[in-house]
C-alpha positions as CSV (number, residue, x, y, z in Angstrom):
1,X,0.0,0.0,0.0
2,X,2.6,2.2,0.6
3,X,3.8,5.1,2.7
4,X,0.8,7.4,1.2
5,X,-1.5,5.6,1.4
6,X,-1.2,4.4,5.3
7,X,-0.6,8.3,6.1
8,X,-3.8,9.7,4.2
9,X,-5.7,5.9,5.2
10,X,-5.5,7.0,8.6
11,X,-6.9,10.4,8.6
12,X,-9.4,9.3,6.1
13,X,-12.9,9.0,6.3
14,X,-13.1,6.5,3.1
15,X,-10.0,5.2,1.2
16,X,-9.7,3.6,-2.0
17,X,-6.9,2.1,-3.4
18,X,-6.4,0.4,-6.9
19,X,-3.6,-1.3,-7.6
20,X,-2.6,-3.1,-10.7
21,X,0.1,-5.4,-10.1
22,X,-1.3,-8.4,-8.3
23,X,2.1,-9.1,-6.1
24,X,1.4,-5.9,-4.8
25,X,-2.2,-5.6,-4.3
26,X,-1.8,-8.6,-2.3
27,X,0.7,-6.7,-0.1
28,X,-1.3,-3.4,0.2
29,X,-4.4,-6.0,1.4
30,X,-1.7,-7.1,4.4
31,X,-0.6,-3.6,5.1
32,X,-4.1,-2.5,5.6
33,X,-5.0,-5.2,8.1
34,X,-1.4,-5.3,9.8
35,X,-2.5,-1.0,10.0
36,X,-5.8,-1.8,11.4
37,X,-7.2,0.4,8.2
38,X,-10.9,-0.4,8.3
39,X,-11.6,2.6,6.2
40,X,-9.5,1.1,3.5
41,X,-10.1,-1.5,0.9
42,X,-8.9,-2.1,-2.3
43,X,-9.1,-3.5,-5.7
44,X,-7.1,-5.2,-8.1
45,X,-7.6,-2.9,-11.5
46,X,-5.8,-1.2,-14.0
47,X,-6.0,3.4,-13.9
48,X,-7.8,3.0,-17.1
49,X,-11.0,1.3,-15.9
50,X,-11.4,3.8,-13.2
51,X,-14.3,5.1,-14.7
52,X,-16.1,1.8,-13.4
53,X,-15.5,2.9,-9.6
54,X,-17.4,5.3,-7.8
55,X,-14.6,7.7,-7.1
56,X,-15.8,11.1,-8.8
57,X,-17.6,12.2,-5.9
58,X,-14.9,11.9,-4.0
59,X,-13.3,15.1,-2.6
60,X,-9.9,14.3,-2.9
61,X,-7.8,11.8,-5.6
62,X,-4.1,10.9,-5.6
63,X,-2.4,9.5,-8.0
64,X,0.6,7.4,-8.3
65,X,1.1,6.8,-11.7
66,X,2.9,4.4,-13.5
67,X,6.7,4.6,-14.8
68,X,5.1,4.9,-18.2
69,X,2.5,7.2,-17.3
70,X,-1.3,7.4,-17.6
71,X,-2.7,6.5,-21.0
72,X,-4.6,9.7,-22.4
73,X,-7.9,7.8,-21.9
74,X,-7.3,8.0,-18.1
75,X,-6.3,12.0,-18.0
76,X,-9.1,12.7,-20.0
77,X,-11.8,10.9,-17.3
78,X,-9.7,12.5,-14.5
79,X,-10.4,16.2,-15.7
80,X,-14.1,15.1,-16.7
81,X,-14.7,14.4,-13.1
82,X,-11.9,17.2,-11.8
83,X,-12.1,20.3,-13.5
């Protein structure tokens, strides 16, 4: 899950993590129990099938993209749903 995600998971009212690699998805599902992160779950996805979560009524989205970026598709349904 990383060092993000366990610092803004904690403060959090709702967090929601995608994750594409499924070595580390499995990890990030540890780290939130070993952190006791009941606000947290997450899924096992790729960035450009996140218009298939409910996350654009969130206030708040981070991103940590990939080495080779996002794909345009995935920009494009980011600034659709944050201006």
């Amino acid at each position: 899950m990383g060092v993000i995600g366990i610092v803004v998971g904690k403060n959090a009212k709702e967090l929601i993590l995608i994750e594409s690699n499924q070595s580390s998805y499995k990890c990030a599902d540890i780290d939130i129990e070993l952190n006791n992160l009941l606000n947290a779950k997450i899924m096992n996805s790729l960035s450009e099938d996140l218009n298939q979560f409910d996350f654009f009524e969130r206030e708040v989205l981070i991103l940590d993209s990939p080495r080779t970026g996002f794909y345009k598709k995935v920009i494009k349904n980011i600034f659709k749903y944050f201006p």
